[in-house]
Each structure stands twice: as C-alpha cells, then as structure tokens.
C-alpha positions as CSV (number, residue, x, y, z in Angstrom):
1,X,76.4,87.1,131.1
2,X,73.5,85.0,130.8
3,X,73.7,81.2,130.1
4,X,73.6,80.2,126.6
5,X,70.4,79.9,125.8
6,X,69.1,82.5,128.2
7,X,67.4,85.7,127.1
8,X,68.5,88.8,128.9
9,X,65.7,90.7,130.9
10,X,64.9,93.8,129.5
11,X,65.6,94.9,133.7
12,X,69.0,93.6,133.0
13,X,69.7,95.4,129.4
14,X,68.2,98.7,131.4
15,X,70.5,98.4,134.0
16,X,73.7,97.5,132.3
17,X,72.5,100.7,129.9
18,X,72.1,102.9,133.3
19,X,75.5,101.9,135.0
20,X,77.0,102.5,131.8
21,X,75.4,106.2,131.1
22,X,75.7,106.8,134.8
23,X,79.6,106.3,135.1
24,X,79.7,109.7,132.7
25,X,80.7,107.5,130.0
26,X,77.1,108.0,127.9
27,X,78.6,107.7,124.7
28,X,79.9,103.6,125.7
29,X,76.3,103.2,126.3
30,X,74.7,102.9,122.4
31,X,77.3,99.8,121.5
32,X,76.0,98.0,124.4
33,X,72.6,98.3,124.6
34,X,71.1,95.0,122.7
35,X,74.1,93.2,122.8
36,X,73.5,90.0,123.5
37,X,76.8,88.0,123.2
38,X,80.3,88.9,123.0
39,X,80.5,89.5,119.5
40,X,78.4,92.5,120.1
41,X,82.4,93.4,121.3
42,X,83.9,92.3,118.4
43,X,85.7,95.5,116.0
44,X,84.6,96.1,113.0
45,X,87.2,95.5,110.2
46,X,88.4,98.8,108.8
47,X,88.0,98.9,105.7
48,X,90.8,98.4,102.8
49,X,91.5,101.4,101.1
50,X,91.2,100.6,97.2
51,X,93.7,102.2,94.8
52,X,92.5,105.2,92.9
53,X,91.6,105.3,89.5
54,X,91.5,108.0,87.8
55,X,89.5,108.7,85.0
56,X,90.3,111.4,82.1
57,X,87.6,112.6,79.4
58,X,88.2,111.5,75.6
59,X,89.2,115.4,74.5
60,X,91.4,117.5,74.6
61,X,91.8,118.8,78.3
62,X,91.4,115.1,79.1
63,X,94.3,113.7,77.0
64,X,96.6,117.2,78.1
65,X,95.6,115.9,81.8
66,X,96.3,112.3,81.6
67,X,99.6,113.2,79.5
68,X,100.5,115.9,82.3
69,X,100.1,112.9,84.9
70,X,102.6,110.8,83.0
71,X,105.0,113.6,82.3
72,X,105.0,114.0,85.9
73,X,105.5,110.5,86.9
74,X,108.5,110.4,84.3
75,X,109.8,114.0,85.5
76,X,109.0,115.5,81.8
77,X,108.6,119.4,82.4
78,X,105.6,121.1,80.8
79,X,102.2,123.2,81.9
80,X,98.3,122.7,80.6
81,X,99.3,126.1,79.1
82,X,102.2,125.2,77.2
83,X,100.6,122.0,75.6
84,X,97.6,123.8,74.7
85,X,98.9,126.8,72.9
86,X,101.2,124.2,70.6
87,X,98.2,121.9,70.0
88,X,95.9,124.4,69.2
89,X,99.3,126.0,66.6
90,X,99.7,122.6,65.2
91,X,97.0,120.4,64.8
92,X,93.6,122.9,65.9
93,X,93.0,119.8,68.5
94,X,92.5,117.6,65.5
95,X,94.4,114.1,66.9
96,X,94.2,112.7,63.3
97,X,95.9,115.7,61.7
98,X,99.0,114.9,59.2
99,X,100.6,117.8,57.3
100,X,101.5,116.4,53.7
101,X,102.5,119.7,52.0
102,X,106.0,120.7,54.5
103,X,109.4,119.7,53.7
104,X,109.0,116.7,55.8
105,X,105.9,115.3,54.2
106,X,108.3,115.7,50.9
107,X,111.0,113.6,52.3
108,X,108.0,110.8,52.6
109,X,107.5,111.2,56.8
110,X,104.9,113.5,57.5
111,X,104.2,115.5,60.6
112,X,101.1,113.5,62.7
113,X,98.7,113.9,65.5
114,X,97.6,116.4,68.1
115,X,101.5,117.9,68.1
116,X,102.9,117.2,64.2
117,X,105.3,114.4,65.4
118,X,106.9,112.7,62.9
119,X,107.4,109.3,63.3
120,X,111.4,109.3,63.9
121,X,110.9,111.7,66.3
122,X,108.1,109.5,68.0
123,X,109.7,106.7,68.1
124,X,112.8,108.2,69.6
125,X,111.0,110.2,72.5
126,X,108.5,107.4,72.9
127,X,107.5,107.1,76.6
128,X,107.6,104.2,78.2
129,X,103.5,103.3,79.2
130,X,102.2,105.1,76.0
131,X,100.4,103.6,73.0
132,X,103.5,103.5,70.1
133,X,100.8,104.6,67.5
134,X,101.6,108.3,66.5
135,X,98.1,109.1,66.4
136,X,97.3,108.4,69.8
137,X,96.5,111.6,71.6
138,X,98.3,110.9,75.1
139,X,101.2,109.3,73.1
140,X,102.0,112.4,71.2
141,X,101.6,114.9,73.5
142,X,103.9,113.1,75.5
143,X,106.4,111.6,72.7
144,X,106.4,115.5,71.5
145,X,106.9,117.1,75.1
146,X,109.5,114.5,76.3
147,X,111.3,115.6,72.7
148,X,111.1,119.3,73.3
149,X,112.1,118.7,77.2
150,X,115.3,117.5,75.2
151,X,115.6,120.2,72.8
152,X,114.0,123.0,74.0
153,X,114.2,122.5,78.4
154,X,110.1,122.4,78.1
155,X,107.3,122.3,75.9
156,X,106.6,125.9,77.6
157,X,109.6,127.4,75.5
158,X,108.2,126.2,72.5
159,X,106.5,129.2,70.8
160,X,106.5,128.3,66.7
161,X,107.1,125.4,64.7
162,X,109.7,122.8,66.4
C-alpha cells in the first residue's frame, strides 16, 4: 500500500487487477479495482429490515380484510365468504345502517353498522385493538364475528338473521 499521500500508478491498479483475475478468482477483481485505501474493504452495513405495514382500502373488501387480519391474530374463526354473505344480508355494505322498525329498535337499542350489532352485544364481543364506536366498519365486523364465534362456532354458520 502506498504511503499516505501517494497516488497509486495506474501500472500498479493494473497489476493488482491482473493477479487478482489471474488467480481464477475474476469476480474478487471488480471490489478492488480503484480502491485506494482500506476502506475500499470495509462491509457494507446490511440493511435493517423495517416492519411491514400494511395498508387496507376504505370499502368493503378492505374493512373484511383488515378485520380477517385481526380475527386471526385473536384466533376468531370466519372466511371473506362468510362475512360477506352476512353484510351484504344485513346492512347491503352500508356501515351507517341502523334498523329502527325490528323488535330491538322497539325495545330502544337498534341493530347498527355493516353487521346490525346492537350495542349490548358490541360492547360485550368488543375486540380488544378495535375502535368501541358501533359504526366503525372493522369494529363490527369483528365485534359481530367474535359474537357469533361464541354462539354460532363461526360467522360461516350464520345463514339468516342472528
């Protein structure tokens, strides 16, 4: 290595690159050429690997998705199939639905949300890491599932009012 201070002579790069690429060992040959102090060496830092995000859409499949992912985390049974065919019975997709005609709504605690929840039942089934207003789409598909999970095994044997 040179002194400090010294330049290299492009004779001496080219034959550091030629002993190198001549030893069999071509492919050691592109980290050394140009280096010109020992930090040429030095590793690069792997890189940290950042936590995952992920992102759900703001409709339907999105707040089925993101509620499946919490169902799953809290070991709540229940399918995009399942979910969708009782949304789509209750509330047409509508997460600001609210039935004020049943026997419930006549008792003075109407059925709410993407699911008909009332808000008892919400606020029994709750899960823990969901928004506690009924309305919420990801709340009440999962309030409604962990209820039915209770009652029912799985929101997948649900097949008419519940």
């Amino acid at each position: 290595m040179p002194a400090q201070g010294q330049r290299r002579t492009r004779t001496a790069r080219l034959f550091r690159t030629l002993a190198v690429s001549g030893t069999g060992a071509a492919c050691l040959a592109l980290p050394l050429v140009g280096a010109t102090s020992a930090s040429a060496a030095t590793p690069a830092k792997t890189p940290v690997k950042a936590a995952s995000t992920v992102s759900y859409t703001n409709n339907l499949d999105g707040w089925i998705r993101q509620s499946l992912a919490i169902m799953a985390e809290k070991g709540i049974p229940g399918s995009y199939d399942g979910i969708y065919r009782n949304v789509m019975r209750e509330s047409s997709g509508n997460p600001k639905a609210i039935n004020l005609w049943d026997s419930n709504a006549a008792k003075g605690i109407p059925s709410k949300g993407l699911l008909q929840v009332i808000d008892p039942t919400f606020n029994a089934y709750h899960v823990a890491g969901t928004s506690f207003d009924i309305y919420d789409p990801v709340a009440n598909i999962t309030a409604a599932c962990n209820y039915a999970a209770a009652r029912y095994g799985s929101i997948d044997n649900v097949f008419s009012a519940y």
